[in-house]
C-alpha positions as CSV (number, residue, x, y, z in Angstrom):
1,X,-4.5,-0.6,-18.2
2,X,-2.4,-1.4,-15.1
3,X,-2.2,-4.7,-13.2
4,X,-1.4,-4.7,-9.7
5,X,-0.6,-7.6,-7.7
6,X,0.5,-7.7,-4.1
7,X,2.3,-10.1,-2.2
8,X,4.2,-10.3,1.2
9,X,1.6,-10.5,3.9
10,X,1.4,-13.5,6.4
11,X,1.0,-13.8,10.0
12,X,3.4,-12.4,12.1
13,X,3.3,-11.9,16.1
14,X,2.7,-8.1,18.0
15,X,5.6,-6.3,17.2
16,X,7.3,-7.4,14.5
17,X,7.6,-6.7,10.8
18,X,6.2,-7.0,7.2
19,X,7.4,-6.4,3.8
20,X,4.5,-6.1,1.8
21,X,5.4,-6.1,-2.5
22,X,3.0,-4.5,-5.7
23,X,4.3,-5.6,-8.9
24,X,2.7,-3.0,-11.3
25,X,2.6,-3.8,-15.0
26,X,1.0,-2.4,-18.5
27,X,1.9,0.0,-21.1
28,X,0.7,3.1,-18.4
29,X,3.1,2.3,-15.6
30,X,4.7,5.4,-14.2
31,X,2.2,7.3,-14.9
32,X,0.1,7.5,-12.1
33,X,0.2,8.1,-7.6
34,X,0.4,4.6,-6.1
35,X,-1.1,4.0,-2.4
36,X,-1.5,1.5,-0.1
37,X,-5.4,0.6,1.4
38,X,-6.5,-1.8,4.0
39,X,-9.8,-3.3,5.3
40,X,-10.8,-5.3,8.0
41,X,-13.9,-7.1,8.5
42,X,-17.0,-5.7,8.7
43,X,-14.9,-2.0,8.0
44,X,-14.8,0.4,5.0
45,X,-11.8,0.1,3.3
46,X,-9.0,2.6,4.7
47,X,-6.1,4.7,3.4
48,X,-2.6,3.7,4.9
49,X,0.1,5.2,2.2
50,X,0.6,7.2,-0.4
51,X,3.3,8.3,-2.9
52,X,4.0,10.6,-6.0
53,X,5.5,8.2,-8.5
54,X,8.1,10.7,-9.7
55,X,9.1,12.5,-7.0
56,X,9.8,12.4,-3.0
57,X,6.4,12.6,-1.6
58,X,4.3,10.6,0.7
59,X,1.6,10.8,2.6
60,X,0.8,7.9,6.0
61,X,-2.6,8.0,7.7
62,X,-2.0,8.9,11.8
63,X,-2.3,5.4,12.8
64,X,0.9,3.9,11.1
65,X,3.2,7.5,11.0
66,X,6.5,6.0,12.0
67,X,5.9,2.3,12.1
68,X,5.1,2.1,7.9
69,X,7.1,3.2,5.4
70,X,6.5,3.9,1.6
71,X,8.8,3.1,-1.1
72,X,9.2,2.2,-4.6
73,X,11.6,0.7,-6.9
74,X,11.5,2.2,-10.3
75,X,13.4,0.1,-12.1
76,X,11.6,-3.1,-10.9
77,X,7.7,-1.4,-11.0
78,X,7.3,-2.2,-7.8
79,X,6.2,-0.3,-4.5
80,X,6.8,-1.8,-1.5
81,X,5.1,-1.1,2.2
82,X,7.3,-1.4,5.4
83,X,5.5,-2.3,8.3
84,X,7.6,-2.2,11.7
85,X,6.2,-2.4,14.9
86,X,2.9,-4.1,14.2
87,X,-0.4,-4.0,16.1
88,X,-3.0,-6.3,16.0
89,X,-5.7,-4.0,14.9
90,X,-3.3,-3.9,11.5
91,X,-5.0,-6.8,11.0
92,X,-6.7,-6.2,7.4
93,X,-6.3,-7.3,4.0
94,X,-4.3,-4.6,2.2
95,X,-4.8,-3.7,-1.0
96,X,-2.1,-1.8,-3.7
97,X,-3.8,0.7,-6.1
98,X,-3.1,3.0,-8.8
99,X,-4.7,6.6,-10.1
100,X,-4.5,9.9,-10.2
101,X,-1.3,11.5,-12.4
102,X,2.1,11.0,-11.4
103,X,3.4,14.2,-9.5
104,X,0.8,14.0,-6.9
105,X,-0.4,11.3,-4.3
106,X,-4.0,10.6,-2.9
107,X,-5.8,9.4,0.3
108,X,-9.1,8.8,-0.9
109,X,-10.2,5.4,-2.2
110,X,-12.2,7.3,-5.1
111,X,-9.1,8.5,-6.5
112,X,-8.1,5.5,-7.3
113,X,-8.3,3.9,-10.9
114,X,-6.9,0.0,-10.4
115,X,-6.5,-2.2,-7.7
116,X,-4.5,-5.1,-6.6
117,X,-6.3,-8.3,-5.2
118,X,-5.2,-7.6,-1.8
119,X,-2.8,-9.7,0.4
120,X,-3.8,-10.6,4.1
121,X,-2.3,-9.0,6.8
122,X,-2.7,-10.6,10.7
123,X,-1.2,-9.7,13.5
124,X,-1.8,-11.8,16.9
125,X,-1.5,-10.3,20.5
């Protein structure tokens, strides 16, 4: 079993920035791809980021290519989401989640084994 838990999201004006944290804990940690999802209201839940746990590779959905940035901190079990540049339609709780095996990452919400609770996300204009 892993536990996720986000944390890091707030309000913050057009433009600026967000550090958004997953603390990842339990016995299987390391195991598995971690990825970032979001979902505004009234909208299906949406990939964002992705990352092999163990090696250098990520995946970003078009919308946030060079404005959000993947990374993780091994010795802390953490993953973190950099979020430059925001837009209000960022708006969206986004959620940390776990699956998959380690070497790979995923974009699809049904590869996906545990999630976080989610941590809100708004951006005003």
């Amino acid at each position: 079993q892993v536990q996720l838990v986000e944390s890091g999201g707030g309000l913050v004006q057009a433009g600026g920035s967000l550090r958004l944290s997953c603390a990842a804990s339990g016995r299987t940690f390391g195991r598995y791809a971690m990825g970032w999802f979001r979902q505004a209201p009234g909208k299906e839940r949406e990939f964002v980021a992705a990352a092999n746990w163990n090696g250098g590779s990520a995946g970003y959905a078009d919308s946030v290519k060079g404005r959000f940035t993947i990374s993780k901190d091994n010795a802390k079990n953490t993953v973190f989401l950099q979020m430059n540049s925001l837009k209000p339609e960022d708006t969206a709780v986004y959620y940390c989640a776990a699956g998959g095996i380690a070497s790979l990452y995923y974009q699809h919400v049904s590869q996906y084994d545990y999630w976080g609770q989610g941590t809100q996300v708004t951006v005003s204009s």
